[in-house]
C-alpha positions as CSV (number, residue, x, y, z in Angstrom):
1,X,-6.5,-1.2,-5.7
2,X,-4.7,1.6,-8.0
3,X,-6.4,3.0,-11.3
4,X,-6.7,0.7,-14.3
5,X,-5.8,1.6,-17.6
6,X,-7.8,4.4,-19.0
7,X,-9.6,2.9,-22.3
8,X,-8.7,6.3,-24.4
9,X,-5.0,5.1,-23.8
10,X,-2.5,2.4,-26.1
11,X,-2.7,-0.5,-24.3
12,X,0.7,-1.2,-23.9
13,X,1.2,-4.7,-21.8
14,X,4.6,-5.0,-21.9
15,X,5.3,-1.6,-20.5
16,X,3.2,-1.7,-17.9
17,X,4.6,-5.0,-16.6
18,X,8.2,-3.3,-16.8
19,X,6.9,-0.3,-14.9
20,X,5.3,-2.5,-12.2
21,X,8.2,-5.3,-11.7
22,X,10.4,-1.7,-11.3
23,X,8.0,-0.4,-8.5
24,X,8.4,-3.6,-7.0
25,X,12.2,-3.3,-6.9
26,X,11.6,0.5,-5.2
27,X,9.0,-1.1,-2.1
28,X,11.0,-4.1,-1.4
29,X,14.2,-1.5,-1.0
30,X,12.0,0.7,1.3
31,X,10.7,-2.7,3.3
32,X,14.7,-3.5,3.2
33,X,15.7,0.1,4.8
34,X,13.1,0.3,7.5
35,X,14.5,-3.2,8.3
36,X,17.6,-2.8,8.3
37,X,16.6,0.7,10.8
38,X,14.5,-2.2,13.0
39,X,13.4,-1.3,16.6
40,X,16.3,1.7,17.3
41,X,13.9,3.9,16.4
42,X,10.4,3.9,17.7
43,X,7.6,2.9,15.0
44,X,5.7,6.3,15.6
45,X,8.9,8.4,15.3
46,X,10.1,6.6,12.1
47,X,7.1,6.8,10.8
48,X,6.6,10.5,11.2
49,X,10.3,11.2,10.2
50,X,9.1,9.5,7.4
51,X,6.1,11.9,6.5
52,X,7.9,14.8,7.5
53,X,10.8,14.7,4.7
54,X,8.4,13.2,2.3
55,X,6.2,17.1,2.9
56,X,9.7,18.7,2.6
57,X,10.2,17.0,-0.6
58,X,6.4,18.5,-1.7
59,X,6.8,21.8,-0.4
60,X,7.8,23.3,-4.1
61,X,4.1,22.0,-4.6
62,X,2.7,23.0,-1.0
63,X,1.2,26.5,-2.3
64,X,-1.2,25.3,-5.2
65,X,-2.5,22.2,-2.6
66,X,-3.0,24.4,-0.6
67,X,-4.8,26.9,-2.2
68,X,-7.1,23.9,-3.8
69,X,-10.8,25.0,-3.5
70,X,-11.9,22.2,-0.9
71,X,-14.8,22.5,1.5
72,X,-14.9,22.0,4.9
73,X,-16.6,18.2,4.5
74,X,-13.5,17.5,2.0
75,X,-11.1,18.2,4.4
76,X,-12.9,16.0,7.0
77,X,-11.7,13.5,4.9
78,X,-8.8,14.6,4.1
79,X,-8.3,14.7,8.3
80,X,-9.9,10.6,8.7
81,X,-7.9,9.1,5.6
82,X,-4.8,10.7,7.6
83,X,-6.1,9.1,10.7
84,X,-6.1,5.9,9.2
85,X,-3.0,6.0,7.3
86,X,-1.5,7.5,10.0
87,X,-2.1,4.3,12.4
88,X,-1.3,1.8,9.1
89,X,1.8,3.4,8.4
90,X,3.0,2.9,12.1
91,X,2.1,-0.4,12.6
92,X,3.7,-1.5,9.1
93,X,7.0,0.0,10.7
94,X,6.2,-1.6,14.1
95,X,5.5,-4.7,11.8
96,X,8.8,-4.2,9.6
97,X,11.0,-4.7,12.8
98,X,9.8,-7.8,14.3
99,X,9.1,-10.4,11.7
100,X,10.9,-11.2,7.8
101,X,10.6,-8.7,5.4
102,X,8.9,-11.5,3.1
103,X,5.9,-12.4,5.7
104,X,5.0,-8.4,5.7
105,X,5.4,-8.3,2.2
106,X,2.3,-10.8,1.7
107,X,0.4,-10.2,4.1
108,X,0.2,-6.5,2.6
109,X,-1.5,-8.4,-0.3
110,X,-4.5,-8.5,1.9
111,X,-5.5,-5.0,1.7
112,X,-7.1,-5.5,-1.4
113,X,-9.4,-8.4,-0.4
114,X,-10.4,-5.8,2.6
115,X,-10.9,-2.9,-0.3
116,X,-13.3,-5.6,-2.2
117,X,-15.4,-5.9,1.0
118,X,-15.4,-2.3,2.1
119,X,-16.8,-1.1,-1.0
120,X,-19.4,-3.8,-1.3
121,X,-20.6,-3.0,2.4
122,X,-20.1,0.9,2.2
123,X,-20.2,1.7,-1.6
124,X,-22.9,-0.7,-2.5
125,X,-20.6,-2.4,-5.2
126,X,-22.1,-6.2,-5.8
127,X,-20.0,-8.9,-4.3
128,X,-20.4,-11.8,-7.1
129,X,-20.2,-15.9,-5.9
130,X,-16.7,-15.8,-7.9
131,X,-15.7,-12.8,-6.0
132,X,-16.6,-14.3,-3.0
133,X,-14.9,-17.4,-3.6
134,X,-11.3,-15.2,-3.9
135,X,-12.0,-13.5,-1.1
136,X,-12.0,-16.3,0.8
137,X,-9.1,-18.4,-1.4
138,X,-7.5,-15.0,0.1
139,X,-8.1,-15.5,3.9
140,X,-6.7,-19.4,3.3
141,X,-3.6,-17.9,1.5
142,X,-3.4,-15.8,5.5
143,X,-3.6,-18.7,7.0
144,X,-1.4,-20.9,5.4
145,X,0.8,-18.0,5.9
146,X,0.0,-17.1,9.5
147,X,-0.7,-21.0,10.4
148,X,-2.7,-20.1,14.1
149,X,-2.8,-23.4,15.8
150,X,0.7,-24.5,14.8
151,X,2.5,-21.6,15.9
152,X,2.2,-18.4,18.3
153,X,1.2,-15.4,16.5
154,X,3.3,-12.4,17.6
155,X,3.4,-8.8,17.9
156,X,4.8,-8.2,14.8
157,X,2.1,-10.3,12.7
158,X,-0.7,-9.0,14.8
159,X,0.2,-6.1,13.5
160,X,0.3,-6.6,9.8
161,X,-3.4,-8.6,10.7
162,X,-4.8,-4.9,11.6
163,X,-2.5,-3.4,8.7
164,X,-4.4,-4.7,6.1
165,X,-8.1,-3.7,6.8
166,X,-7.1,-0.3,8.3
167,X,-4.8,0.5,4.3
168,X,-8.2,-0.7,2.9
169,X,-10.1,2.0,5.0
170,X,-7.6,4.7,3.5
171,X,-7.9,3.2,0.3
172,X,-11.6,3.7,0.2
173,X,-11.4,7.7,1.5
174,X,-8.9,8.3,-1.5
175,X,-11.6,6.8,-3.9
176,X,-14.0,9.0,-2.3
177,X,-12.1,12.1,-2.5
178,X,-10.4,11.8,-5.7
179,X,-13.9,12.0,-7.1
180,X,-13.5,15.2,-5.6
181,X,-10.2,16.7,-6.4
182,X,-7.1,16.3,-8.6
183,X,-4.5,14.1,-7.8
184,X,-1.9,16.3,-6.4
185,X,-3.9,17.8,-3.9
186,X,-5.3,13.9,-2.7
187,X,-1.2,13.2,-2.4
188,X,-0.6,16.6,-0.6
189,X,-3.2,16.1,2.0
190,X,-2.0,12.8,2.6
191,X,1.2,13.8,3.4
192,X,0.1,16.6,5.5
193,X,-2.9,15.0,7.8
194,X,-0.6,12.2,8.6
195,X,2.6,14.4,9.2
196,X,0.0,16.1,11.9
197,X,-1.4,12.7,12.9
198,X,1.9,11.3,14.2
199,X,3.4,14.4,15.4
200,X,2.3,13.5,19.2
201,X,2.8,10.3,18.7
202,X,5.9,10.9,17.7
203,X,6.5,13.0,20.8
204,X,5.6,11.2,23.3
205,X,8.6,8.5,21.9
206,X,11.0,10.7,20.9
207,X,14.5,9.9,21.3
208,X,17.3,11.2,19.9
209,X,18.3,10.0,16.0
210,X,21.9,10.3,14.4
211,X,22.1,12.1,11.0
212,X,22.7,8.9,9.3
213,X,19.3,7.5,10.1
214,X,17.7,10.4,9.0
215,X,19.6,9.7,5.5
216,X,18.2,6.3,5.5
217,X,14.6,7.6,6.2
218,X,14.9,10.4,3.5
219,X,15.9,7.8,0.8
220,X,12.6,5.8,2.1
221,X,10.3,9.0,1.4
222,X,12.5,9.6,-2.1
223,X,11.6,5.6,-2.9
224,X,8.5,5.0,-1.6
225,X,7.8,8.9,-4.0
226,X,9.3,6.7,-7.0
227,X,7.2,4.0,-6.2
228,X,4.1,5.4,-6.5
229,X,5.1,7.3,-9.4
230,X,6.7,4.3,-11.3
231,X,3.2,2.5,-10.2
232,X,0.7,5.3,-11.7
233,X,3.1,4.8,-14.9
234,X,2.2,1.0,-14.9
235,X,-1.2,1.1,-14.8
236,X,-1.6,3.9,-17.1
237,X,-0.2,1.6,-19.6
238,X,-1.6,-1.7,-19.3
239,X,-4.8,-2.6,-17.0
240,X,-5.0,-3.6,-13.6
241,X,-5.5,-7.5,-14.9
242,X,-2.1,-7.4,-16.3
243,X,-0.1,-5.5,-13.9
244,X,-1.4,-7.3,-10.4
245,X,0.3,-10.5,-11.2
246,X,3.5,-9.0,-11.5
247,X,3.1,-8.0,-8.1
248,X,4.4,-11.4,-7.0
249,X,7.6,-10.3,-7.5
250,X,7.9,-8.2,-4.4
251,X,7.5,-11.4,-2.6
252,X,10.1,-12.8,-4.5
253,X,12.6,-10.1,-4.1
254,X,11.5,-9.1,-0.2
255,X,12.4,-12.9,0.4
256,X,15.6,-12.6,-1.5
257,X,16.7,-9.5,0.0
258,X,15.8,-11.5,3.6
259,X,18.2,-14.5,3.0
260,X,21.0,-12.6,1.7
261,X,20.8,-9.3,3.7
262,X,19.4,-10.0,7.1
263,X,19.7,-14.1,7.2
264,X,16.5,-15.1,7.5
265,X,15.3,-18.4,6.0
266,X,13.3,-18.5,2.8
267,X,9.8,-19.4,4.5
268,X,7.9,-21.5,2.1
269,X,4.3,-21.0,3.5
270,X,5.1,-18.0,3.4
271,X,5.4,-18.1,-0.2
272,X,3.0,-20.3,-1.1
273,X,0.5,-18.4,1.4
274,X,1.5,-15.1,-0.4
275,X,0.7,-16.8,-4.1
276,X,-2.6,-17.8,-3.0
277,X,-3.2,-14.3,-1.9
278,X,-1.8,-12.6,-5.1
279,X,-3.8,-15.1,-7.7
280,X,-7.6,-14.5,-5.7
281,X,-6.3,-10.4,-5.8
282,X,-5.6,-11.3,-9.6
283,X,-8.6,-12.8,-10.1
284,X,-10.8,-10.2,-8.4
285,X,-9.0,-7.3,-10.6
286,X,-9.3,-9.3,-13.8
287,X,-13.1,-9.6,-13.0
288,X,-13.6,-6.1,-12.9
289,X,-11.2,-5.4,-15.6
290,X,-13.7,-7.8,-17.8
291,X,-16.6,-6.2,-16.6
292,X,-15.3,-2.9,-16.9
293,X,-15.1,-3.6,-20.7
294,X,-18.0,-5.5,-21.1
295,X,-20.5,-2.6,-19.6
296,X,-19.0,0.3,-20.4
297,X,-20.1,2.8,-23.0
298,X,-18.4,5.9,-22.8
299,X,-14.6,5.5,-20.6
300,X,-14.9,4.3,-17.2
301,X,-14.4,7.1,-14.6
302,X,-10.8,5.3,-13.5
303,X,-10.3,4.3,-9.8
304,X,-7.3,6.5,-7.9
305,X,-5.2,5.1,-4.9
């Protein structure tokens, strides 16, 4: 999960909530792009295309990340959080092509849930009976989405099913190492261990792409930069607790943008599935949000994604 409000800042609700329903707007148009791109271009290859404009669009900052005092342990996770974004980032693209934009858009909501248990079995945090009980109100949402037994799962799903835990993974390095060093540097070493990550990959499928796709896939790295950007805005105005549940927009929109761009029928497990998911993610941040307040003395170190 992304950084709460800081407590030294106007709290500023309404803001934030604007701020997040526009990222929203900017993820669902990337989800709509790499779509629309489907299976013409192999997952690996759009994926480092992808990377590889996005560290074009950074290099005017490439100097300073670079020259970042970082030891040799730092950039060893630097080098495993591009690993595992690396693999996450094609199989979301794999993922994009083969089922509705709506059903990736939910299950993506998992990666939080997986976040919640990573840090309790890695970080030590304590994992409370009510936190518990969302985690696994979370897992239903997944199966009332996913509905095993009723229906064959396919490539594209079992795909998003190993999305979400391996995002968590990532999500978990990038708390470690923004304890460590600013956040430009934590987004520059992103870009760049995952450009290098899917470089062979990206190799060994290459096939030829016109100049219009490679338009489409720069306005993905420019949105997917606004995104983030338009996200950090949000939840440095309003706390985690009130930002989260706007999130269920995406959903909304991604299953919108479905019907009327690509035809495909509004799925309601799918939606339903996906609000079961969002309200235990909601619950989980509000509980931390509350006990943030309640046992903090001096500000709360906040939390970087």
């Amino acid at each position: 999960m992304p950084a709460d409000a800081r407590p030294d800042r106007p709290f500023r609700p309404w803001v934030g909530i604007g701020w997040m329903a526009v990222t929203g707007l900017f993820f669902v148009s990337v989800t709509g792009i790499v779509r629309y791109l489907g299976s013409d271009i192999p997952a690996a290859q759009s994926a480092f295309l992808r990377y590889a404009i996005g560290l074009l669009l950074l290099l005017p900052f490439l100097g300073p990340i670079l020259r970042a005092d970082t030891s040799l342990r730092l950039h060893g996770l630097f080098a495993l959080r591009g690993l595992a974004h690396g693999a996450g980032v094609v199989l979301w693209f794999y993922a994009m092509a083969r089922i509705p934009i709506a059903e990736v858009t939910a299950l993506n909501y998992l990666s939080p849930i997986y976040i919640a248990i990573g840090a309790a079995v890695f970080l030590g945090e304590k994992l409370a009976v009510r936190r518990i009980a969302a985690i696994v109100a979370a897992f239903v949402g997944a199966m009332i989405i996913l509905r095993p037994g009723f229906q064959d799962l396919n490539a594209g799903q079992n795909a998003m099913i190993i999305v979400a835990p391996i995002f968590a993974v990532s999500y978990l390095l990038a708390k470690s190492v923004s304890m460590q060093s600013n956040a430009t540097v934590v987004v520059g070493m992103l870009t760049i261990y995952v450009t290098v990550v899917l470089a062979p990959m990206a190799w060994w499928v290459w096939q030829p792409v016109s100049w219009v796709e490679i338009g489409w896939l720069t306005l993905v790295a420019v949105l997917a930069t606004a995104g983030h950007w338009t996200m950090t805005k949000a939840l440095a105005a309003a706390p985690l607790a009130v930002t989260q549940p706007v999130t269920f927009l995406q959903l909304v929109w991604a299953t919108l943008l479905g019907v009327i761009a690509f035809g495909e029928a509004a799925d309601t497990y799918v939606m339903a599935g996906g609000a079961v998911i969002i309200a235990s993610v909601s619950f989980i941040s509000y509980r931390e949000w509350v006990l943030s307040r309640t046992h903090q003395t001096p500000p709360a170190m906040a939390t970087k994604s």
